[in-house]
C-alpha positions as CSV (number, residue, x, y, z in Angstrom):
1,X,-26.3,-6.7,-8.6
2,X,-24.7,-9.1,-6.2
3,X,-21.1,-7.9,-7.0
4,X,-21.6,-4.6,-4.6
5,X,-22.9,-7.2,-1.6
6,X,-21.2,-6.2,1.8
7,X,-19.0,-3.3,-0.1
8,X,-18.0,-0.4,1.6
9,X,-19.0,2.6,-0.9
10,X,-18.3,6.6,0.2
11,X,-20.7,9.0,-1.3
12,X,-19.7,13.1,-1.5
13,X,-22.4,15.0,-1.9
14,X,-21.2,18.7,-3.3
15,X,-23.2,21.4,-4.1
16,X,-24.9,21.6,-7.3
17,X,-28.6,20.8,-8.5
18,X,-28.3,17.4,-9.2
19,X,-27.9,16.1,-5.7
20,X,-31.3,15.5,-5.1
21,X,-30.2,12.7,-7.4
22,X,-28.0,11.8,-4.4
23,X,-31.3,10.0,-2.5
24,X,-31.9,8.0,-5.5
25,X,-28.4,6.9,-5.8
26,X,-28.0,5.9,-2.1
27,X,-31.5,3.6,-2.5
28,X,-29.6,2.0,-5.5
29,X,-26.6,1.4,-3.5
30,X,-28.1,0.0,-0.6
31,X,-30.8,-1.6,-2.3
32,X,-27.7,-3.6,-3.9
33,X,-26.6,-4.4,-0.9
34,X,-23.7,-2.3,-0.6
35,X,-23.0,0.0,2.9
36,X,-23.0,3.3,2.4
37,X,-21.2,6.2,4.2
38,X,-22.6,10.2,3.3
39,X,-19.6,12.9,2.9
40,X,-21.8,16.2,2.3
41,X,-20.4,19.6,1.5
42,X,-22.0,23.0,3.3
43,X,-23.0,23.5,-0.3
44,X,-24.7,20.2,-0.6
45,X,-26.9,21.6,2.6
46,X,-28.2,24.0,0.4
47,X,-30.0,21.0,-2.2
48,X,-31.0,18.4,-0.3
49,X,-31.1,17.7,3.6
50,X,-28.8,15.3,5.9
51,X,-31.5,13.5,6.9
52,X,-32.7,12.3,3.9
53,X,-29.6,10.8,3.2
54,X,-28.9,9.5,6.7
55,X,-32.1,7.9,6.6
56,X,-31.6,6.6,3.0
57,X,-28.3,4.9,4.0
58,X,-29.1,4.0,7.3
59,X,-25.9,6.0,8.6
60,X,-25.2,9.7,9.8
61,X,-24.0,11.9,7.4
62,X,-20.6,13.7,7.9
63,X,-19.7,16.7,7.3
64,X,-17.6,18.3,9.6
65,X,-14.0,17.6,10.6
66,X,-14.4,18.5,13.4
67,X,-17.6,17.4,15.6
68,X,-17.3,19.4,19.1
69,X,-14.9,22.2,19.0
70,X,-15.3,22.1,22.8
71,X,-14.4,18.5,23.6
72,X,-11.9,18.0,20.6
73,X,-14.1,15.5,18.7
74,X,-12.9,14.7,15.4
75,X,-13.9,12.2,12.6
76,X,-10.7,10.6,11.3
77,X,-10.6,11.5,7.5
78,X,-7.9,9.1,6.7
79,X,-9.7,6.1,8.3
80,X,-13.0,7.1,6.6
81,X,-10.7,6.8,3.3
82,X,-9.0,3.2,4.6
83,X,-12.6,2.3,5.3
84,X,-14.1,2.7,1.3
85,X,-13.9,-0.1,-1.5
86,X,-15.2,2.7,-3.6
87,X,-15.5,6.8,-3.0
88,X,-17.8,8.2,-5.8
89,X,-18.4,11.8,-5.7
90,X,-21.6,12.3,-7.3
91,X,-22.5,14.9,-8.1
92,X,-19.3,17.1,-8.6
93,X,-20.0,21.2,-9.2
94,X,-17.5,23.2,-11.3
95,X,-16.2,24.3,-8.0
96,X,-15.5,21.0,-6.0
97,X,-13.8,20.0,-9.4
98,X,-11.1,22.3,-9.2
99,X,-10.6,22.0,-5.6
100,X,-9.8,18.4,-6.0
101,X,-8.2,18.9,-9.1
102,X,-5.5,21.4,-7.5
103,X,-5.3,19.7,-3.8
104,X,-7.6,21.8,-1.6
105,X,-8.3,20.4,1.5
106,X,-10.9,23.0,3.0
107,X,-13.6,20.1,4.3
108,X,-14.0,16.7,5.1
109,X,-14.9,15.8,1.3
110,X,-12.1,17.1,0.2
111,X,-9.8,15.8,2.8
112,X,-11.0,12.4,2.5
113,X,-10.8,12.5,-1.5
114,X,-7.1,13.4,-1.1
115,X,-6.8,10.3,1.2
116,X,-8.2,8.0,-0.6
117,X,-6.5,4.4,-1.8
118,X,-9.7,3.0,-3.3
119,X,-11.2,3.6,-6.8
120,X,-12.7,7.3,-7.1
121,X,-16.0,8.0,-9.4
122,X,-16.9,11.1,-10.3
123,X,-20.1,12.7,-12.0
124,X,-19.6,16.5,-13.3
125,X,-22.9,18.0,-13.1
126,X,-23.1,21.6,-14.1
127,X,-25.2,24.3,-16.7
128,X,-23.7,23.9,-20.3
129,X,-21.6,26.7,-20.1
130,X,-20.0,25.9,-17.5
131,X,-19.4,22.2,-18.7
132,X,-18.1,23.5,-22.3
133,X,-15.7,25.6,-20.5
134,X,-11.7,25.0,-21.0
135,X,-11.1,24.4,-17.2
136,X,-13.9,22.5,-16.5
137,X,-12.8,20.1,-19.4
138,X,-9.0,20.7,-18.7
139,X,-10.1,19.4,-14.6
140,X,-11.6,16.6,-16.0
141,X,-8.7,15.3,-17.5
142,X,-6.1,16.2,-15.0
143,X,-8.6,13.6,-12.8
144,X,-8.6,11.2,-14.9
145,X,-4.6,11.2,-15.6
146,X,-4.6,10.9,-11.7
147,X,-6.4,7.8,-11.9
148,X,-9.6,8.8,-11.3
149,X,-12.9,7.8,-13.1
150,X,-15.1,9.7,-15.0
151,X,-18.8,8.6,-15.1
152,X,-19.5,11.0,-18.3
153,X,-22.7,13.5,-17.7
154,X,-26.1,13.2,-20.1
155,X,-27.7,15.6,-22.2
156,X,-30.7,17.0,-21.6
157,X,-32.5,20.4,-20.3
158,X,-31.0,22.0,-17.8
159,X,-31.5,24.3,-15.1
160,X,-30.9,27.1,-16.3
161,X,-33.5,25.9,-19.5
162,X,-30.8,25.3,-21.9
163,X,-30.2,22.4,-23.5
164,X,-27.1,19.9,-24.0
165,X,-24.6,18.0,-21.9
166,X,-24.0,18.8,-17.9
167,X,-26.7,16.4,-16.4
168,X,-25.1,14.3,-13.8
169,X,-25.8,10.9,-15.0
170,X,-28.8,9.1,-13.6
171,X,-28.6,6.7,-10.5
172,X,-28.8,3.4,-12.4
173,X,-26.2,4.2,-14.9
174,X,-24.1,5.8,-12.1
175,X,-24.7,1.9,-10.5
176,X,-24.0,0.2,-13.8
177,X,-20.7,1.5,-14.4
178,X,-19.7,0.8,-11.0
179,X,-20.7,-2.7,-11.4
180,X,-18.7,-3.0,-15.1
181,X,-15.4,-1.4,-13.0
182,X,-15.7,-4.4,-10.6
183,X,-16.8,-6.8,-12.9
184,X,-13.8,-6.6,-15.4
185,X,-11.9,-7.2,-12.6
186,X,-12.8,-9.9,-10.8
187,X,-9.8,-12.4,-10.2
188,X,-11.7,-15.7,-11.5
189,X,-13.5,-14.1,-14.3
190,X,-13.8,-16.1,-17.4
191,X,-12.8,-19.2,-15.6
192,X,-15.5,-21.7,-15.9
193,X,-16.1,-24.4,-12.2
194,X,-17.9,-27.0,-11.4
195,X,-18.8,-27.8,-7.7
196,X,-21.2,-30.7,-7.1
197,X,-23.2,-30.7,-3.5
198,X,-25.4,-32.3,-1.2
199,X,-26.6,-36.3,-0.9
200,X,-28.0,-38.4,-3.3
201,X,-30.9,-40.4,-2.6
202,X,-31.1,-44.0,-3.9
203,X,-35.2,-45.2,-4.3
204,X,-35.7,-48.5,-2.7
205,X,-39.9,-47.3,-3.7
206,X,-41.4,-44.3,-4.3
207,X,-41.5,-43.0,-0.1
208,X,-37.7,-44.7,0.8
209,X,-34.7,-44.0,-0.2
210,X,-30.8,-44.6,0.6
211,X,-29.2,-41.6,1.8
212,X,-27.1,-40.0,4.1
213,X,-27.0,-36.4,6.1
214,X,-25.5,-34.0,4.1
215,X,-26.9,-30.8,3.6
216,X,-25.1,-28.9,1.0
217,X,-24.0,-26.4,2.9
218,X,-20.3,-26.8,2.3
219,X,-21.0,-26.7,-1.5
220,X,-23.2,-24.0,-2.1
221,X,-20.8,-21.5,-0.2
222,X,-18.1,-23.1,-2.8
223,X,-20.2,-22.4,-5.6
224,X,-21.1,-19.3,-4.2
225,X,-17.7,-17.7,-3.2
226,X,-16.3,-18.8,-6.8
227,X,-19.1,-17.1,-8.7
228,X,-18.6,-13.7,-5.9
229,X,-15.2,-14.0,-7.9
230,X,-16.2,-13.8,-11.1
231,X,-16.0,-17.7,-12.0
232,X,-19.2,-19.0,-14.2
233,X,-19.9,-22.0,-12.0
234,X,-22.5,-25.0,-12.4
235,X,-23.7,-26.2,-9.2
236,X,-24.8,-29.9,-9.9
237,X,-26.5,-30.7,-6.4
238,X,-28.2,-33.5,-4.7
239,X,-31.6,-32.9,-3.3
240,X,-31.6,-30.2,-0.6
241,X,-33.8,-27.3,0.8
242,X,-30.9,-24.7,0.1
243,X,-31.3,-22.0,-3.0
244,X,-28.5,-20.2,-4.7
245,X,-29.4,-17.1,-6.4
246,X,-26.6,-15.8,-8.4
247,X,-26.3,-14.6,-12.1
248,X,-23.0,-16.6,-12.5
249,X,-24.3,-20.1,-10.8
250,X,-26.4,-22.6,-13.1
251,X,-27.6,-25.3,-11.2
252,X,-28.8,-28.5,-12.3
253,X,-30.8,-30.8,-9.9
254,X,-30.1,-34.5,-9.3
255,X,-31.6,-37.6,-7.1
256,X,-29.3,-40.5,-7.3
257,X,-25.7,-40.9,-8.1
258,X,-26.3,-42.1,-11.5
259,X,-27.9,-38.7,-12.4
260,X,-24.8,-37.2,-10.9
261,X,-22.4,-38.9,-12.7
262,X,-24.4,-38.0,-16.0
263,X,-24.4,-34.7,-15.5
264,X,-21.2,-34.3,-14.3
265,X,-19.8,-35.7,-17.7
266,X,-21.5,-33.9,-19.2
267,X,-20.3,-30.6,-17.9
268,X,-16.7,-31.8,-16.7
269,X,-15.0,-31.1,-20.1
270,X,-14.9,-27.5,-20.6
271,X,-14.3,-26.9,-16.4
272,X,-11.1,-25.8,-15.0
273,X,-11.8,-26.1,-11.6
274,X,-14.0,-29.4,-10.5
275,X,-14.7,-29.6,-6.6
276,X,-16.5,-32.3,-5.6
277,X,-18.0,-31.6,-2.2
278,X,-21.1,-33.8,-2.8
279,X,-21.8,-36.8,-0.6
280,X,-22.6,-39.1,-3.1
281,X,-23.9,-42.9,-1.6
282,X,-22.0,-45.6,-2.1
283,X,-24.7,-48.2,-3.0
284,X,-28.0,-48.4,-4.3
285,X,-31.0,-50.7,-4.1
286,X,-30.7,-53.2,-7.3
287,X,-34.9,-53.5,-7.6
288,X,-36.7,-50.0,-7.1
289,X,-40.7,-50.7,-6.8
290,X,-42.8,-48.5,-8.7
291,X,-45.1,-48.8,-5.9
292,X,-45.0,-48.4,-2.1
293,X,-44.1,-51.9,-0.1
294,X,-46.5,-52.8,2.2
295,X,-45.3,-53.4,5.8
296,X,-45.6,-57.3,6.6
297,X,-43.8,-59.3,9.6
298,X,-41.6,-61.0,7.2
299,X,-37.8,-59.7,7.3
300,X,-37.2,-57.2,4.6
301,X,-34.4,-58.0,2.3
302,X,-32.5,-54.9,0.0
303,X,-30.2,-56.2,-2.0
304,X,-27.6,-53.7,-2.9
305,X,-25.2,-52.9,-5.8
306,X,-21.9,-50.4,-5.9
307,X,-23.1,-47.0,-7.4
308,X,-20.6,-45.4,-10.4
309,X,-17.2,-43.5,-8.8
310,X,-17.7,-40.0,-10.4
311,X,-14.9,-38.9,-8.9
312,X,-12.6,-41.9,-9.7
313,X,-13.9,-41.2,-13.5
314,X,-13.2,-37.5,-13.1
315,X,-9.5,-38.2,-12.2
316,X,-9.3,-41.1,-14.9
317,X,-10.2,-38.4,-17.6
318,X,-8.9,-34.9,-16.1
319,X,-6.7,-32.6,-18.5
320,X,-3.4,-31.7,-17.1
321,X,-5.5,-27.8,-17.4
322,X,-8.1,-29.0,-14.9
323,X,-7.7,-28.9,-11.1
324,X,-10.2,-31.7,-9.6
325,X,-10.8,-31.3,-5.7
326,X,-12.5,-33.9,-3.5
327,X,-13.8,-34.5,-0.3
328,X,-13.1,-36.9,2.1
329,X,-15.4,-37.1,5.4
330,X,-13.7,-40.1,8.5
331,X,-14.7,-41.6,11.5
332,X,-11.4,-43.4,12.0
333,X,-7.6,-43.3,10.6
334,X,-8.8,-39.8,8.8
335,X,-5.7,-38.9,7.3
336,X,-4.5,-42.0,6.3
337,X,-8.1,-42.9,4.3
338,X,-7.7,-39.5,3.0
339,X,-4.3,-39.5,1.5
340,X,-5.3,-43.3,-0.3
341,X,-8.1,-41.5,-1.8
342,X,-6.5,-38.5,-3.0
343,X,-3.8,-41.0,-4.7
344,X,-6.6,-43.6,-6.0
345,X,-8.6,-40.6,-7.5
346,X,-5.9,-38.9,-9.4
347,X,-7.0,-35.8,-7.3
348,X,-5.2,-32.1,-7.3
349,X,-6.2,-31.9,-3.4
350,X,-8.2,-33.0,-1.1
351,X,-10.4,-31.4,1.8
352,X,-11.0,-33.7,4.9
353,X,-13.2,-33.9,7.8
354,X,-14.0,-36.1,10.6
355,X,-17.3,-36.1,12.4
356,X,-15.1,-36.5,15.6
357,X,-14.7,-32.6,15.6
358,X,-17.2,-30.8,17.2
359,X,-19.9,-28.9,15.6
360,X,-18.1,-29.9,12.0
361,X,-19.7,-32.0,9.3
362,X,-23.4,-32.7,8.1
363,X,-26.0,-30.5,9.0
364,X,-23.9,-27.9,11.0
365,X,-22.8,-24.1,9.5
366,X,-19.1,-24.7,10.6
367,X,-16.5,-27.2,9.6
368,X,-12.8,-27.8,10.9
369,X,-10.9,-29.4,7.8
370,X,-7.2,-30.2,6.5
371,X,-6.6,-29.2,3.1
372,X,-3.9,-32.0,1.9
373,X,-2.2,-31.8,-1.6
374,X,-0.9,-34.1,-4.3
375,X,2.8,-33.5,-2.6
376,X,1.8,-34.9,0.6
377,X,1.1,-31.2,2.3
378,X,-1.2,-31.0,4.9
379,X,-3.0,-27.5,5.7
380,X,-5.3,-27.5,8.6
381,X,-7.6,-24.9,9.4
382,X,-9.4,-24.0,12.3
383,X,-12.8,-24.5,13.0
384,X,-14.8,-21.6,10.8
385,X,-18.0,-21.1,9.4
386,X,-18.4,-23.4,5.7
387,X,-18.5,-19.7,4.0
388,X,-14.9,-19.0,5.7
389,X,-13.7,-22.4,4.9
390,X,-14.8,-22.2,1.0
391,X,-12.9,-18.6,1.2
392,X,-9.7,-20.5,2.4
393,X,-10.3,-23.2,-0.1
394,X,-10.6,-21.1,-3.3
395,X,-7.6,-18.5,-1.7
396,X,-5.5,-21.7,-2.1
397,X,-6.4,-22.7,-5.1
398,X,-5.6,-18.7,-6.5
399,X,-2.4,-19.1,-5.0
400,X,-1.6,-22.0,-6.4
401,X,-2.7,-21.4,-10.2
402,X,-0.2,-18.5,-9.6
């Protein structure tokens, strides 16, 4: 599940049965990609050990406000709470339940529940009895009418042998509902992209080709960063050594720019966002030998024709819905070239770059660019890495569908 990728979770650990569950929840969490950050009651202590988890989420576990009585060492509940995308409290006894319910603050758990800004999960896990109870129940919905959410227990046996509901909810399902939470509300979900990348190579045989340097870099962390917000995305790319895994990018792989320019109409229609990042070559040889030419000592002649414009097609046949984005890469006069192409391409924006900037352009992991608009606004950022820069790009194009 990509979506919990670089995410801050909080995990507190109370004391009940069920947090021996807590070790396989943490591998799930981290597994996923996620960092995670221990909170563990005295209680806790009592089920399962600090180190397993510590080792489990490759960070110490906390417990204690405060960490050296004699040298006034404290850990900072209220930046622990800042730190969290997510605090899920899993398990939560009968007991930890109505301290958080009525606003006890009598250990770091608690303390850093009451603090919390982020979404807070939390899994009851307790003996039938107990569960069935008219506080426990009456707790539960005093959290959630604070805002909370509940990840609802499972039936099953129990510890004390009986039967029915109490069981903390299992790891995965814990993980699933997390990734739903997130999911729904992903700022791009639902809207459907389409982000072209990398060269095209034009066959003069079956060993040479026309091409250029480009090596997708700049579009895949396009495609990439729009599908990380929820956009389904098809990745129509050149040939390249990168991969994309992701469950919301479809890619489709293309040689030359005629392939390109068939896929691409193929797909434009039903995309709102196009961004056309690809370095697509300009010509292409008219005669293509099935077999390889033979060196000789006579002068080779290529005789060239003009390969199809996609992206002057895509702005001859765009939907006032549909936002089309190009590139423009200069040697010379760079934002002069650029503007005539965003005009003679009916483009929304354009994103230029010069290889006159240092470490910016083919081949490199950074880029410096200029975001410049159909208005005649110029944006320029400075010199990032292509991830930052197709973070920028897709924050402007939020802000502007705003």
């Amino acid at each position: 599940m990509t979506f919990l990728k670089g995410r801050r979770i909080l995990l507190g650990v109370t004391g009940s049965i069920a947090a021996y569950k807590s070790a396989f929840l943490t591998r799930e969490l981290v597994k996923a990609g996620a960092e995670v950050r221990v909170i563990m009651t005295r209680g806790a202590m009592d089920f399962i050990t600090p180190l397993t988890l510590a080792t489990l989420s490759k960070n110490p576990v906390l417990s204690e406000l405060i960490e050296d009585r004699e040298t006034g060492v404290w850990t900072n509940h209220v930046d622990l709470a800042l730190w969290a995308d997510a605090m899920i409290i899993a398990p939560v006894s009968a007991h930890s339940l109505g301290k958080m319910v009525t606003g006890q603050s009598d250990n770091l758990l608690l303390l850093t529940f009451l603090s919390a800004k982020c979404p807070v999960f939390f899994a009851p896990s307790m003996d039938l009895d107990m569960f069935k109870h008219g506080s426990t129940r009456e707790n539960i919905e005093k959290m959630q009418s604070f805002g909370h959410i509940l990840i609802p227990v499972g039936k099953g046996e129990l510890a004390s042998g009986l039967e029915g509901e109490g069981r903390m909810a299992e790891p995965e399902e814990i993980v699933q509902q997390i990734h739903d939470y997130f999911e729904a509300r992903l700022p791009l979900r639902g809207k459907k992209a389409l982000v072209t990348a990398g060269p095209t190579y034009e066959r003069i045989d079956p060993v040479r080709f026309i091409g250029n340097f480009s090596s997708g870099k700049m579009g895949y962390a396009i495609a990439h960063e729009l599908a990380e917000r929820g956009a389904e995305v098809t990745l129509v790319s050149g040939p390249t050594s990168l991969k994309v895994e992701h469950q919301r990018i479809r890619t489709i792989h293309v040689e030359s720019a005629q392939d390109m320019l068939k896929a691409c109409q193929q797909e434009f229609s039903v995309a709102e966002w196009v961004i056309m990042s690809a370095a697509v070559a300009d010509y292409r040889p008219v005669e293509q030998s099935e077999q390889k030419i033979k060196k000789t000592d006579a002068q080779p002649v290529v005789h060239l024709a003009l390969n199809p414009d996609i992206l002057k097609w895509m702005g001859e046949h765009k939907s006032p819905a549909q936002t089309l984005v190009g590139f423009a890469l200069e040697t010379n006069n760079a934002l002069e070239n650029a503007r005539k192409k965003l005009k003679a391409k009916n483009l929304d924006l354009i994103v230029l770059n010069t290889l006159q900037d240092d470490q910016s352009g083919f081949g490199y992991d950074t880029n410096k660019v200029t975001l410049i608009t159909a208005d005649n606004k110029t944006l320029p950022l400075e010199l990032k890495t292509k991830t930052e820069v197709a973070r920028d790009l897709i924050d402007y194009l939020q802000q502007s569908a705003q």
